[in-house]
PyMOL Python script that loads the backbone (N, CA, C, O; Angstrom):
from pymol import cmd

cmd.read_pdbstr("""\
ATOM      1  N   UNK A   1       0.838  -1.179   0.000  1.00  0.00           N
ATOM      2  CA  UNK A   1       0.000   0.000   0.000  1.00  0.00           C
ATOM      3  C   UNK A   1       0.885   1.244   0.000  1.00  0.00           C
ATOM      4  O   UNK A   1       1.621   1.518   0.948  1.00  0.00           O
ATOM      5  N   UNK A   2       0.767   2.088  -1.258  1.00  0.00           N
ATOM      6  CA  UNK A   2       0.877   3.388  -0.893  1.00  0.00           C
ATOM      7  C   UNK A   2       0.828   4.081   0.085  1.00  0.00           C
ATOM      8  O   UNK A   2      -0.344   4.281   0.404  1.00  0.00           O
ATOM      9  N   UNK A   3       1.740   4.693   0.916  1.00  0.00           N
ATOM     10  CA  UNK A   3       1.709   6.006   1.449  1.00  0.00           C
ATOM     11  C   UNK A   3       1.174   7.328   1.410  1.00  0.00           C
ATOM     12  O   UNK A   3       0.575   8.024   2.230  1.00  0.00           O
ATOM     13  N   UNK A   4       1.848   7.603  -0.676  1.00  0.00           N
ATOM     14  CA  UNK A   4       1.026   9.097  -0.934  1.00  0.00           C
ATOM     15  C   UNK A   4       0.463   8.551  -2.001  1.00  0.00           C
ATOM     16  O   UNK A   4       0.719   7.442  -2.470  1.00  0.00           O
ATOM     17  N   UNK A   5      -0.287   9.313  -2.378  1.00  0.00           N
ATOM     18  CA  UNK A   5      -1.436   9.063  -3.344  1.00  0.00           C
ATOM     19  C   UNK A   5      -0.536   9.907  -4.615  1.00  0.00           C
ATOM     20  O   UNK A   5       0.158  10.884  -4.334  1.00  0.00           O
ATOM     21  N   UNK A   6      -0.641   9.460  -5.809  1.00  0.00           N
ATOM     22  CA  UNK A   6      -0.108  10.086  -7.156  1.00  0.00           C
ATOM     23  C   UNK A   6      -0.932  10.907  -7.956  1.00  0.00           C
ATOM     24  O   UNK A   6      -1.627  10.683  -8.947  1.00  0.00           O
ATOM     25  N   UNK A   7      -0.641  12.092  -7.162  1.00  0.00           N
ATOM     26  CA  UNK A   7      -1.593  13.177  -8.236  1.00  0.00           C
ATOM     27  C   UNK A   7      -1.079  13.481  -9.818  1.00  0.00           C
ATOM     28  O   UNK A   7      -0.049  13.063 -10.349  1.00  0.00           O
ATOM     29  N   UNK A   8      -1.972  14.216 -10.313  1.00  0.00           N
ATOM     30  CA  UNK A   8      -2.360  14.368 -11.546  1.00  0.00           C
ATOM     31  C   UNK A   8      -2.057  15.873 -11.049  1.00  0.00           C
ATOM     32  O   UNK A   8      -2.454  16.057  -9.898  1.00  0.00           O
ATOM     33  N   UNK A   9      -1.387  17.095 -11.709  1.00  0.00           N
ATOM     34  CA  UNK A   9      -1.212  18.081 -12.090  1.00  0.00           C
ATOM     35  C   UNK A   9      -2.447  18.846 -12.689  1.00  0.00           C
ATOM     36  O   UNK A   9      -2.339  18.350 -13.811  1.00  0.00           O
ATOM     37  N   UNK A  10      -3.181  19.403 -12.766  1.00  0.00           N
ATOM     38  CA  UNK A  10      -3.904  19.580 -14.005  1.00  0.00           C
ATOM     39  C   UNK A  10      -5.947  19.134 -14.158  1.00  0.00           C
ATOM     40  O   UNK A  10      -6.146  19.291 -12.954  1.00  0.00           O
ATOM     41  N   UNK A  11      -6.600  18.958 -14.413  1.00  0.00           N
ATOM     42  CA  UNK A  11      -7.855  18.211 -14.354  1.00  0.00           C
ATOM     43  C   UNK A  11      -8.966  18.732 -16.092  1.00  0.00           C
ATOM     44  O   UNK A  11      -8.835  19.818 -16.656  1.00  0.00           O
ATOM     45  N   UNK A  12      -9.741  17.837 -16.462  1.00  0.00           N
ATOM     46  CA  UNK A  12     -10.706  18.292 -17.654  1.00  0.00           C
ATOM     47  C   UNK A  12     -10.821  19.092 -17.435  1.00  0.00           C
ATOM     48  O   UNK A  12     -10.926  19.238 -16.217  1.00  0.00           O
ATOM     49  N   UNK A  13     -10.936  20.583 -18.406  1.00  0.00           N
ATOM     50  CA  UNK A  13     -11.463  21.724 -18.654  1.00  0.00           C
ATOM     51  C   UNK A  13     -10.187  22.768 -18.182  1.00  0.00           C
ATOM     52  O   UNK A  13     -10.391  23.980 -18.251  1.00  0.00           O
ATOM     53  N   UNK A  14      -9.307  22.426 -17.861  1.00  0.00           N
ATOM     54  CA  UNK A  14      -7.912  23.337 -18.179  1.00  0.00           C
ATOM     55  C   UNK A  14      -7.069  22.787 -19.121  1.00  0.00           C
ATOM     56  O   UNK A  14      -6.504  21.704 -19.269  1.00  0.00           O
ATOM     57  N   UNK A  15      -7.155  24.034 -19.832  1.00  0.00           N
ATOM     58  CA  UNK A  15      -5.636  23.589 -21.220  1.00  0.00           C
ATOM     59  C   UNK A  15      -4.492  24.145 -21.364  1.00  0.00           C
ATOM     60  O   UNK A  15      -4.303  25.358 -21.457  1.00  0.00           O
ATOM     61  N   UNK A  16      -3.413  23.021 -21.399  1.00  0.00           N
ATOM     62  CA  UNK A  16      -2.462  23.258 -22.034  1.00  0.00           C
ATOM     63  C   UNK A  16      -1.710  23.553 -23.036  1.00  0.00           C
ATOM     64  O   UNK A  16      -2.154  23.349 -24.166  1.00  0.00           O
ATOM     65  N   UNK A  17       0.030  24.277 -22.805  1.00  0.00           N
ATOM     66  CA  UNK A  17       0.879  23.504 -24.319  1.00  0.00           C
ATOM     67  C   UNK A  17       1.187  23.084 -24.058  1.00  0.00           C
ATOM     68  O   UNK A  17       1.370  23.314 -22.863  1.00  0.00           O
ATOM     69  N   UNK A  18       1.983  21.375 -24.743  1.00  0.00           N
ATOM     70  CA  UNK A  18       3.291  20.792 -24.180  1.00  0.00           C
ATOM     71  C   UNK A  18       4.351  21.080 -25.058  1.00  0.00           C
ATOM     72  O   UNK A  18       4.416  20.667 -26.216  1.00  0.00           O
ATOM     73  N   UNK A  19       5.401  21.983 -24.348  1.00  0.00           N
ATOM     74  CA  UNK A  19       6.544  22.064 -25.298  1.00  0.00           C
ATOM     75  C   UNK A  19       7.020  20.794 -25.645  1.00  0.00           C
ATOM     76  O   UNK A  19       7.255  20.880 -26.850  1.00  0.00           O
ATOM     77  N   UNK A  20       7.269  19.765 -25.300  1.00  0.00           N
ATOM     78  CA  UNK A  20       8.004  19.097 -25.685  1.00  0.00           C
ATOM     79  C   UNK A  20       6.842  18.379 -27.440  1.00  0.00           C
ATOM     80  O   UNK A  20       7.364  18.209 -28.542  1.00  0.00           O
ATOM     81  N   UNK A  21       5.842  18.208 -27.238  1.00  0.00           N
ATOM     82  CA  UNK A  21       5.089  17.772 -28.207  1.00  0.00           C
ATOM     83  C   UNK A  21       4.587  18.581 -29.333  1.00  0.00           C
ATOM     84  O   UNK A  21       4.274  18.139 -30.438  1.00  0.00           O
ATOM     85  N   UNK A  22       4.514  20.529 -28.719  1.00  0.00           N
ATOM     86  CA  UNK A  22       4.272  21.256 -29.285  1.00  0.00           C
ATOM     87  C   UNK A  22       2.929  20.912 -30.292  1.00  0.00           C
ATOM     88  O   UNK A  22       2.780  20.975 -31.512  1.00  0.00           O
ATOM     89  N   UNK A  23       1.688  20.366 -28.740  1.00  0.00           N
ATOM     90  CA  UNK A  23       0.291  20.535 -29.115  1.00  0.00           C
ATOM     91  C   UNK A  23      -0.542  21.221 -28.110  1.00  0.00           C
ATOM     92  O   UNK A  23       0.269  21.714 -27.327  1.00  0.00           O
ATOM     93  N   UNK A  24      -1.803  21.528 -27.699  1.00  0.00           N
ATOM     94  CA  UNK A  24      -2.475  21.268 -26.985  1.00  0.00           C
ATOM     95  C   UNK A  24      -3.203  20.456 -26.516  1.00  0.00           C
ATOM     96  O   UNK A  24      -3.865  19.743 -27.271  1.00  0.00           O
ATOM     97  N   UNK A  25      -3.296  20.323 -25.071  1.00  0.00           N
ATOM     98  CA  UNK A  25      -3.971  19.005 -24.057  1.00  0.00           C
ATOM     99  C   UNK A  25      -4.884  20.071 -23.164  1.00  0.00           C
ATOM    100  O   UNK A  25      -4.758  21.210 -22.714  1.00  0.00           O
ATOM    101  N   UNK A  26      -5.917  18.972 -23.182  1.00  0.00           N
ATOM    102  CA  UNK A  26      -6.829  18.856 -22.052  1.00  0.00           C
ATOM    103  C   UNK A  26      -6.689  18.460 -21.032  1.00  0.00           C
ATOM    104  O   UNK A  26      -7.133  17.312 -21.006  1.00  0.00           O
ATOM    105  N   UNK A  27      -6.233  18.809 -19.930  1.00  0.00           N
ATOM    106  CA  UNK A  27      -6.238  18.030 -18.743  1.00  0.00           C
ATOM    107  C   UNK A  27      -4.710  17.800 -18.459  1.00  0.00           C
ATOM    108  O   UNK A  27      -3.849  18.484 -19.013  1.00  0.00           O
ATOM    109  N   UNK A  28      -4.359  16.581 -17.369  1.00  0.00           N
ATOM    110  CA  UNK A  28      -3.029  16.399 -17.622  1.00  0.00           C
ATOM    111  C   UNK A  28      -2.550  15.061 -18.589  1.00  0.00           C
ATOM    112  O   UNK A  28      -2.981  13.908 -18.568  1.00  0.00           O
ATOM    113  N   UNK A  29      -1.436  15.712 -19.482  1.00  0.00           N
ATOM    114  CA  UNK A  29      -1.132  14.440 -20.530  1.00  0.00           C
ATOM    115  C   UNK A  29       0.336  14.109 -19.893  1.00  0.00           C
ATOM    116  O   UNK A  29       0.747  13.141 -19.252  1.00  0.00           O
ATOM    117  N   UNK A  30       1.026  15.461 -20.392  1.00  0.00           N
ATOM    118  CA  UNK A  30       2.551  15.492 -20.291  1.00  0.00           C
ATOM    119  C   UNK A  30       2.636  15.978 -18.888  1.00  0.00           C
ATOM    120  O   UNK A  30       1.818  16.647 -18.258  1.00  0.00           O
ATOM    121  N   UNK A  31       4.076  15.389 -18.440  1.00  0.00           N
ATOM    122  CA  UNK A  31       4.489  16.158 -16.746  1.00  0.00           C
ATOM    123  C   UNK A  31       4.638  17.513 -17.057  1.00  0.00           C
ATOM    124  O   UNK A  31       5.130  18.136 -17.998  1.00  0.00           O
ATOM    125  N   UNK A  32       3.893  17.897 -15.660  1.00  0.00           N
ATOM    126  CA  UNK A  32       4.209  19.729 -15.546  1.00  0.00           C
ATOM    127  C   UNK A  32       5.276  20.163 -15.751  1.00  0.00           C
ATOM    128  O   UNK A  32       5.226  21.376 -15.958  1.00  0.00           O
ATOM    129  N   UNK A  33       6.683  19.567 -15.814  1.00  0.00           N
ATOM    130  CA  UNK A  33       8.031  20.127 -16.268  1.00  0.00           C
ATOM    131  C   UNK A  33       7.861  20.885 -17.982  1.00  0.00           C
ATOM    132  O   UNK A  33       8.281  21.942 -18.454  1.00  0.00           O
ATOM    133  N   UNK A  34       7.150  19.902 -18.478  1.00  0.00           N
ATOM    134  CA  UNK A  34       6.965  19.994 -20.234  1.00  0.00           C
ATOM    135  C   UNK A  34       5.781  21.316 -20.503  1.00  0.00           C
ATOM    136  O   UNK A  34       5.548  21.728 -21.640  1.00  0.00           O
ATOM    137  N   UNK A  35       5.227  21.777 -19.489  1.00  0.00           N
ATOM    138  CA  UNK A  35       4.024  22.367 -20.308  1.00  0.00           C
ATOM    139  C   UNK A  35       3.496  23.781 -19.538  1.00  0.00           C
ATOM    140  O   UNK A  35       3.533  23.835 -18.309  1.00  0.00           O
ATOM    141  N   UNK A  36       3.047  24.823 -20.272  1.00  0.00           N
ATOM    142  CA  UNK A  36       2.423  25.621 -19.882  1.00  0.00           C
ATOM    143  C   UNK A  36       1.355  25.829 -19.663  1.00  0.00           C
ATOM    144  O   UNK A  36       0.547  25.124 -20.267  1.00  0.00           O
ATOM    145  N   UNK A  37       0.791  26.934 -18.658  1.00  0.00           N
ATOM    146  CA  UNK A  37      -0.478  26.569 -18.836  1.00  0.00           C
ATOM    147  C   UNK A  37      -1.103  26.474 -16.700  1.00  0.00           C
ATOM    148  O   UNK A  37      -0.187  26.758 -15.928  1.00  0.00           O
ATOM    149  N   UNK A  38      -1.974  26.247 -16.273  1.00  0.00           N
ATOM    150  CA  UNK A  38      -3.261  26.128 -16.992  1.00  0.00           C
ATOM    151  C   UNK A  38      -3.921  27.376 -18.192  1.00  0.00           C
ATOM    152  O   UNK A  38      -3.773  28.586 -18.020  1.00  0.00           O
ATOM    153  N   UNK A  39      -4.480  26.904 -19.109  1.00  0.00           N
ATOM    154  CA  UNK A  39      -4.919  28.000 -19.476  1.00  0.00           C
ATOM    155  C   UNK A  39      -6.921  27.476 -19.456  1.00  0.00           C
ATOM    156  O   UNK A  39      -7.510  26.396 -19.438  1.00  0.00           O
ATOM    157  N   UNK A  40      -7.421  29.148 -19.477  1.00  0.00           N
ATOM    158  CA  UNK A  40      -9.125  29.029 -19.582  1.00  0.00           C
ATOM    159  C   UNK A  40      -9.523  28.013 -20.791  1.00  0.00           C
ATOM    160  O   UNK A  40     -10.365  27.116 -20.741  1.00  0.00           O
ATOM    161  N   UNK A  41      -8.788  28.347 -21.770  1.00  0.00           N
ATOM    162  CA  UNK A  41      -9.962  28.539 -23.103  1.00  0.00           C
ATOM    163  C   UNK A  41      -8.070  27.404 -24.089  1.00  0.00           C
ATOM    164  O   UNK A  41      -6.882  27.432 -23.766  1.00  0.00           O
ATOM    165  N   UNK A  42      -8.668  26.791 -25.013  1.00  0.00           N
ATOM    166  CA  UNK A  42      -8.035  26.158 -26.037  1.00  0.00           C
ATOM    167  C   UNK A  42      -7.263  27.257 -26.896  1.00  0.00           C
ATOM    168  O   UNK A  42      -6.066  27.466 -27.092  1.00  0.00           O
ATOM    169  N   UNK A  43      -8.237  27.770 -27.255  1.00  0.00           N
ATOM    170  CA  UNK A  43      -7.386  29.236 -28.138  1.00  0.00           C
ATOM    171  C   UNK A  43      -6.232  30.070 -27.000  1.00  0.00           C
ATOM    172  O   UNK A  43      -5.258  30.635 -27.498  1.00  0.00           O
ATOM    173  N   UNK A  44      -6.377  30.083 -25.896  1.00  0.00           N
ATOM    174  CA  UNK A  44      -5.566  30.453 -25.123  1.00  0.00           C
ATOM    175  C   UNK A  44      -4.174  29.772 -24.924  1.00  0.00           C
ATOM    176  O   UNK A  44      -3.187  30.375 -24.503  1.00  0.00           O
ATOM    177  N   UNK A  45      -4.196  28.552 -25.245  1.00  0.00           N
ATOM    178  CA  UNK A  45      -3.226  27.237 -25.395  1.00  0.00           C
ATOM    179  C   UNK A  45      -2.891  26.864 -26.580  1.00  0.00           C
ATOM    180  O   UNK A  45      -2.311  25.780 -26.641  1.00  0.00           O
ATOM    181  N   UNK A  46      -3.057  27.368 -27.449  1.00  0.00           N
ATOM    182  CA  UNK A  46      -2.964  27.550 -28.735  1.00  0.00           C
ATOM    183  C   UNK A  46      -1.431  28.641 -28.666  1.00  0.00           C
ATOM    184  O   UNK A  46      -0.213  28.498 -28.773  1.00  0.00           O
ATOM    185  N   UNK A  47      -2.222  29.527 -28.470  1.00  0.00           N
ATOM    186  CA  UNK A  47      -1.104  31.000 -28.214  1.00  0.00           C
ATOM    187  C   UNK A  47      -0.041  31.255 -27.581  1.00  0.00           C
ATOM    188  O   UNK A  47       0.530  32.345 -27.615  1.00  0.00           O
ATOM    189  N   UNK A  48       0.413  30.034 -26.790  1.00  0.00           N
ATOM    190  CA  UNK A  48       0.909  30.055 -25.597  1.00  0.00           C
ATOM    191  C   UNK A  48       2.231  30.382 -25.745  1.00  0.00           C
ATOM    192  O   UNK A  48       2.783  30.946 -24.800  1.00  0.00           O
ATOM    193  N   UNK A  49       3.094  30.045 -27.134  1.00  0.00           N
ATOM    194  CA  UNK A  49       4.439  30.345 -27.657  1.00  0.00           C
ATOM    195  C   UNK A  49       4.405  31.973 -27.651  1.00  0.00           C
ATOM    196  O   UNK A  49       5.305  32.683 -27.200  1.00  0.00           O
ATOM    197  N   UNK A  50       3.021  32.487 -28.322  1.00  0.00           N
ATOM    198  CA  UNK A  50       2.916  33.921 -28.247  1.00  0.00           C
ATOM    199  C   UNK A  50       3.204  35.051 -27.393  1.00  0.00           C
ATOM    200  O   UNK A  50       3.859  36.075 -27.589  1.00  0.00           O
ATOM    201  N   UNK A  51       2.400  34.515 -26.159  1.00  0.00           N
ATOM    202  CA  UNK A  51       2.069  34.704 -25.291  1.00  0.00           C
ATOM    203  C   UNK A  51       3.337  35.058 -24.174  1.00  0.00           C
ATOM    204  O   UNK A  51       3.331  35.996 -23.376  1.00  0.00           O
ATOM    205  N   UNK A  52       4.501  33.957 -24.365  1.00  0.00           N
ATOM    206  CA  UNK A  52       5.678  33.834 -23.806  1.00  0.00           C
ATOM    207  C   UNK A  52       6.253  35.128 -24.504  1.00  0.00           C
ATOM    208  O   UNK A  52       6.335  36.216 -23.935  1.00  0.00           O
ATOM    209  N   UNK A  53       6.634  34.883 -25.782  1.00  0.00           N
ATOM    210  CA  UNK A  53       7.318  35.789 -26.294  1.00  0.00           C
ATOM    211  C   UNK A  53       7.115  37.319 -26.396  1.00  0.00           C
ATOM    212  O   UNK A  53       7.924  38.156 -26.798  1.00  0.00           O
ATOM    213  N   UNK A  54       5.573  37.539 -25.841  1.00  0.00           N
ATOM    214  CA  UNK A  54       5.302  38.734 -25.658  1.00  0.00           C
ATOM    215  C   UNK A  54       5.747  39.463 -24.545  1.00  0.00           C
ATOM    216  O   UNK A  54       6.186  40.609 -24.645  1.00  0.00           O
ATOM    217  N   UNK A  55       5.632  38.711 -23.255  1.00  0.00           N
ATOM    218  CA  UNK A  55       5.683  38.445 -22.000  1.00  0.00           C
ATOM    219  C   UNK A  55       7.258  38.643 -21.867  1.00  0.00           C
ATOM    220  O   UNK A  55       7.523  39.388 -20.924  1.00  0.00           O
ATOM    221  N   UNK A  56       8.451  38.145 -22.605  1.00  0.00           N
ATOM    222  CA  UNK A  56       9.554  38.288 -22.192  1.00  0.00           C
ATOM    223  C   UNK A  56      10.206  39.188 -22.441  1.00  0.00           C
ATOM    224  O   UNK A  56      11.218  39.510 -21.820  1.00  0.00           O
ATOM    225  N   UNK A  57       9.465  40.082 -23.955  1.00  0.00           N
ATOM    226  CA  UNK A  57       9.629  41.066 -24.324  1.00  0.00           C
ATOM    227  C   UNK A  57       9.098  42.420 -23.444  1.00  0.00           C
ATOM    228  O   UNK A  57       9.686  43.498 -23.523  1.00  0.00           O
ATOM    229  N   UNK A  58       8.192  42.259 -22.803  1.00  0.00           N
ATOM    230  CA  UNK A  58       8.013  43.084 -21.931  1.00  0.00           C
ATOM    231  C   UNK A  58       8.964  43.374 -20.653  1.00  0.00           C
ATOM    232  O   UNK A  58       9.079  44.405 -19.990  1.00  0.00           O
ATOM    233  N   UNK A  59       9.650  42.037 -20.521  1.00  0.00           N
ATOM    234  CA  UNK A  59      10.258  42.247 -19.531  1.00  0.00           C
ATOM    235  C   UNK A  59      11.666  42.647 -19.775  1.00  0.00           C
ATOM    236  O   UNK A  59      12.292  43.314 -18.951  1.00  0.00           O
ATOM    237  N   UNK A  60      12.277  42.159 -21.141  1.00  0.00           N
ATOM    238  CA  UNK A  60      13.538  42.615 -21.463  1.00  0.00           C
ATOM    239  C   UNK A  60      13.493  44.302 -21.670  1.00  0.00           C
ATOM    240  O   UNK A  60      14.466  45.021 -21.902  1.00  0.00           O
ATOM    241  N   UNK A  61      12.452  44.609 -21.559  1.00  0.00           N
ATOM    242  CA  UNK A  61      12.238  46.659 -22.041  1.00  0.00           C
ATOM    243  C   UNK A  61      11.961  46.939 -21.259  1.00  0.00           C
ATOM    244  O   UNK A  61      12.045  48.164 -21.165  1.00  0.00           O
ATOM    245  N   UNK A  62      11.397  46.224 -19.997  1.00  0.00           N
ATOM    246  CA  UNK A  62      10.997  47.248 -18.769  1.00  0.00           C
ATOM    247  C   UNK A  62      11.706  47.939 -17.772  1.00  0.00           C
ATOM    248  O   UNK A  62      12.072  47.311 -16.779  1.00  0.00           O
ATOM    249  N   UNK A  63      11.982  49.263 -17.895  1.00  0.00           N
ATOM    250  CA  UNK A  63      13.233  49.622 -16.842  1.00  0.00           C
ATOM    251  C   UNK A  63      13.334  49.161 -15.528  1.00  0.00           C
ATOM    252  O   UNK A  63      14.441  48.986 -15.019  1.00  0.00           O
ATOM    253  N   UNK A  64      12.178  48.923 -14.859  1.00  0.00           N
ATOM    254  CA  UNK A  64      11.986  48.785 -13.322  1.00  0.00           C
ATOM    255  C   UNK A  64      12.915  47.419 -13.395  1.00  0.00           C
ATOM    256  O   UNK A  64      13.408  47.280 -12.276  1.00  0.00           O
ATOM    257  N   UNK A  65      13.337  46.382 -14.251  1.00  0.00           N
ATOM    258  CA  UNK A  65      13.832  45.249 -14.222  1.00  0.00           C
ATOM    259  C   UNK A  65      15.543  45.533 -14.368  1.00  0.00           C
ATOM    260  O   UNK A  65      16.486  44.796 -14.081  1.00  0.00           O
ATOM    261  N   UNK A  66      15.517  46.640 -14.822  1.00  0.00           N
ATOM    262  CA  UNK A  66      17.344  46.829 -15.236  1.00  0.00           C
ATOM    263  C   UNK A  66      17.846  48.219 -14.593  1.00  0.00           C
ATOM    264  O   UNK A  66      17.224  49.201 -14.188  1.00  0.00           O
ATOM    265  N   UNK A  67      19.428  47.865 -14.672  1.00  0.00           N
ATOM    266  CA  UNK A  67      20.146  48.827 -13.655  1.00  0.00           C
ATOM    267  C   UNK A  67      19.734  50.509 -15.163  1.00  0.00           C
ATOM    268  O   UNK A  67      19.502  50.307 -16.355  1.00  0.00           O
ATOM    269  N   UNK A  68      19.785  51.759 -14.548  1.00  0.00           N
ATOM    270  CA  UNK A  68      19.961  52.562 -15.245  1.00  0.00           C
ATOM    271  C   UNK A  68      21.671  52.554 -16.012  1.00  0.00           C
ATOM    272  O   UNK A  68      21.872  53.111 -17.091  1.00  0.00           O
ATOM    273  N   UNK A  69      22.703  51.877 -15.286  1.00  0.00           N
ATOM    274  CA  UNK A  69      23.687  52.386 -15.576  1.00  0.00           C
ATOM    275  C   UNK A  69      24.406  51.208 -16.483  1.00  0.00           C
ATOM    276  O   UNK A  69      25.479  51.196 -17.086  1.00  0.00           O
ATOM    277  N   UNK A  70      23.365  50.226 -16.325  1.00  0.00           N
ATOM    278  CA  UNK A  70      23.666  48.998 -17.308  1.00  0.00           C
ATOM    279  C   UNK A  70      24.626  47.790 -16.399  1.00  0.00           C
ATOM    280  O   UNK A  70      24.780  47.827 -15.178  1.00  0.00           O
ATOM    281  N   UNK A  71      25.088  46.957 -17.138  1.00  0.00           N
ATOM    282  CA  UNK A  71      25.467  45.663 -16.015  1.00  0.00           C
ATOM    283  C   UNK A  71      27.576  46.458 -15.430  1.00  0.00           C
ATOM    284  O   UNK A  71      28.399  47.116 -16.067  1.00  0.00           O
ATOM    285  N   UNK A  72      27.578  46.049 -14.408  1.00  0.00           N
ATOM    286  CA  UNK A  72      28.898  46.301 -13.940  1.00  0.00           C
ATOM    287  C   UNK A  72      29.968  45.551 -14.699  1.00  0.00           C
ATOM    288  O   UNK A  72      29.745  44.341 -14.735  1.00  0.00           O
ATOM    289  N   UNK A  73      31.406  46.061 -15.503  1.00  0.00           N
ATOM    290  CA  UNK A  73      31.754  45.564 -15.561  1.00  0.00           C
ATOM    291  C   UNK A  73      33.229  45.004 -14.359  1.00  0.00           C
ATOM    292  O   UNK A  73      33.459  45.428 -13.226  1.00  0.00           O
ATOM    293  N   UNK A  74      33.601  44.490 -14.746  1.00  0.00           N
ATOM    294  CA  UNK A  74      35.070  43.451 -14.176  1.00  0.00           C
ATOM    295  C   UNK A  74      34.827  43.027 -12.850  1.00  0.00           C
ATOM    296  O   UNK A  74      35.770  42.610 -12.176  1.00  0.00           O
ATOM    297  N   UNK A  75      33.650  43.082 -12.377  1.00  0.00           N
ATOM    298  CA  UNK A  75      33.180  42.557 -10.902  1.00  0.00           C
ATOM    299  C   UNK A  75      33.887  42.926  -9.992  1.00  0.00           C
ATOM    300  O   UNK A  75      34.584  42.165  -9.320  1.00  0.00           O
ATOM    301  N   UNK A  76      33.784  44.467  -9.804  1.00  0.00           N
ATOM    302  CA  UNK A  76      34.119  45.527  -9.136  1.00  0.00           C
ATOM    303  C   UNK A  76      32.810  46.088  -8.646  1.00  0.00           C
ATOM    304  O   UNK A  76      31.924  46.116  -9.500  1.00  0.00           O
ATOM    305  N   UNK A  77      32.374  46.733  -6.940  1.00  0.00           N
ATOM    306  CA  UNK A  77      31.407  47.160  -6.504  1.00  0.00           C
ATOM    307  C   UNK A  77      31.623  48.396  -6.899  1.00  0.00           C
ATOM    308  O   UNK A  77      32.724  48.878  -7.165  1.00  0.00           O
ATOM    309  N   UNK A  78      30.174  49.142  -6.962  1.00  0.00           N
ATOM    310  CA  UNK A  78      30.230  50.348  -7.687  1.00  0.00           C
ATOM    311  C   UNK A  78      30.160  51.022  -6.262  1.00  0.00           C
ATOM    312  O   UNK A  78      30.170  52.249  -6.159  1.00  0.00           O
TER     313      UNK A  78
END
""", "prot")
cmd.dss("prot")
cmd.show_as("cartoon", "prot")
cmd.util.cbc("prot")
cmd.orient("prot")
């Protein structure tokens, strides 16, 4: 007898992507390492490459994320 019980990540009516398969799933298919997501809606999991790439782009331009004076060089304290 089991100890812990083996969950499932995930349940019907949330969707995924799985990068590694580069589809969308219903529910859980692939381990949560492989996939994004939960998402509401299929078309939402669809987008999900989009979605990233929009998302990282926001963050590579957002000043609040970077020094004004840019990265230090020769690992010297300023």
């Amino acid at each position: 007898m089991a100890l812990f019980k083996k969950r499932t990540a995930g349940k019907p009516g949330e969707w995924f992507y799985c990068l590694e398969h580069k589809k969308v799933e219903e529910g859980p298919e692939c381990p949560a390492k492989d996939r994004f997501g939960p998402y509401a809606t299929r078309q939402e999991a669809q987008h999900a490459m989009e979605t990233a790439a929009d998302r990282n782009l926001q963050w590579e331009t957002d000043p609040k994320w970077h020094d004004k004076n840019g990265p230090q060089q020769g690992g010297e304290d300023a």
